[in-house]
C-alpha positions in Angstrom: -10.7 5.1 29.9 -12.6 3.1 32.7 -15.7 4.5 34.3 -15.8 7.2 31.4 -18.6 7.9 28.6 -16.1 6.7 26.6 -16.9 3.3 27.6 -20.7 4.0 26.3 -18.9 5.1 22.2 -16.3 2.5 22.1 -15.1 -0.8 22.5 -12.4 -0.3 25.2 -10.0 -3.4 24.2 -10.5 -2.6 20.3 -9.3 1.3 21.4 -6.4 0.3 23.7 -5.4 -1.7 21.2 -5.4 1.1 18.5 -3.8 3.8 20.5 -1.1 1.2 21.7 -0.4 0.9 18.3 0.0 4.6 17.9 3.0 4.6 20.3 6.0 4.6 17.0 8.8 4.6 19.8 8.1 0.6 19.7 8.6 -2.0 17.7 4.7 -4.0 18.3 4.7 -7.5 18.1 1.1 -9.6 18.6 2.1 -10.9 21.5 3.6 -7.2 23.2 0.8 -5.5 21.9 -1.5 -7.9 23.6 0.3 -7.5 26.4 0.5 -3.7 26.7 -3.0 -3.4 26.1 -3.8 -5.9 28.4 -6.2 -8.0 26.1 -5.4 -11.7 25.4 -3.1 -12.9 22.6 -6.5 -14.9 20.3 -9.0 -11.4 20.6 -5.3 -9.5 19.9 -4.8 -11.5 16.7 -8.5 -11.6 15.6 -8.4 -7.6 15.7 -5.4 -7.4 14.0 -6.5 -9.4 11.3 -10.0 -7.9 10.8 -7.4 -3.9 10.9 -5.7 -5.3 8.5 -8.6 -6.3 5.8 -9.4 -2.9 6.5 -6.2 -1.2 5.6 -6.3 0.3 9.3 -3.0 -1.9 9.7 -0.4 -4.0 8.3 2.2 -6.3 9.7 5.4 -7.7 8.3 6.4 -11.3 9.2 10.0 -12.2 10.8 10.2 -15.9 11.3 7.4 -16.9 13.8 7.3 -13.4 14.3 4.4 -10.9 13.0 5.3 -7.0 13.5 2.5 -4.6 13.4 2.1 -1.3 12.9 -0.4 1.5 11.5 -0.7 2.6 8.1 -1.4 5.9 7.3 -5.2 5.6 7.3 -4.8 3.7 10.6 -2.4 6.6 12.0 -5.2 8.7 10.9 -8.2 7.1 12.7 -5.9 6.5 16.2 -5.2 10.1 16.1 -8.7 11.0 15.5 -10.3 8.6 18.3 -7.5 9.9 20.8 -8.6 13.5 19.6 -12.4 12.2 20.9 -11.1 10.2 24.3 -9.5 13.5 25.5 -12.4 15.6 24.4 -14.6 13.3 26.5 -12.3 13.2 29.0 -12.3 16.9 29.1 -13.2 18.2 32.9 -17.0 19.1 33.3 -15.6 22.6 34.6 -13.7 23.4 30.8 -16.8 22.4 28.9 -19.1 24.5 31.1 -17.0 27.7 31.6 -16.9 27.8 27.5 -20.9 27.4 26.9 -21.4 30.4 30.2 -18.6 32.5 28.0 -20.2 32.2 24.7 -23.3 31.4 25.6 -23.1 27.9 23.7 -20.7 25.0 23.5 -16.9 25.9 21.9 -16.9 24.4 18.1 -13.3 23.4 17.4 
């Protein structure tokens, strides 16, 4: 999301961080998340902890180990801010050619 308006709406190591943890193919760890989303391991764990008083998150411990992954409300609110990113994201041209057809801006 560099050098987007996206930049201006979000935090972009908070959202990389979310939307990593949208990815269910993987099993995310702190330290792999932190990693992935290219964030150190400390701001990693601070987020993770202030997700998970919000119910955004939970996480399972294994040994020294602390899984993580999004609970439904979380799954909810990383779909939803991905569902933004791409509409912002959206080329100039799309967003234009739908306000000349209709005369205003495409309501989805």
């Amino acid at each position: 999301m560099a050098d987007s308006i996206g930049n201006l709406l979000f935090k972009d190591k908070q959202l990389r961080l979310l939307l990593a943890l949208s990815n269910t193919s993987k099993e995310w760890h702190i330290s792999d998340l932190a990693r992935a989303a290219d964030v150190t391991y400390v701001h990693t764990s601070r987020f993770i902890s202030r997700c998970e008083e919000s119910g955004i998150v939970a996480t399972e411990r294994h040994g020294r180990a602390k899984r993580v992954f999004l609970t439904e409300k979380g799954t909810d609110v990383a779909s939803t801010l991905q569902g933004v990113v791409n509409k912002i994201n959206q080329p100039k041209t799309q967003a234009a050619q739908k306000t000349v057809q209709t005369g205003q801006p495409k309501q989805q």
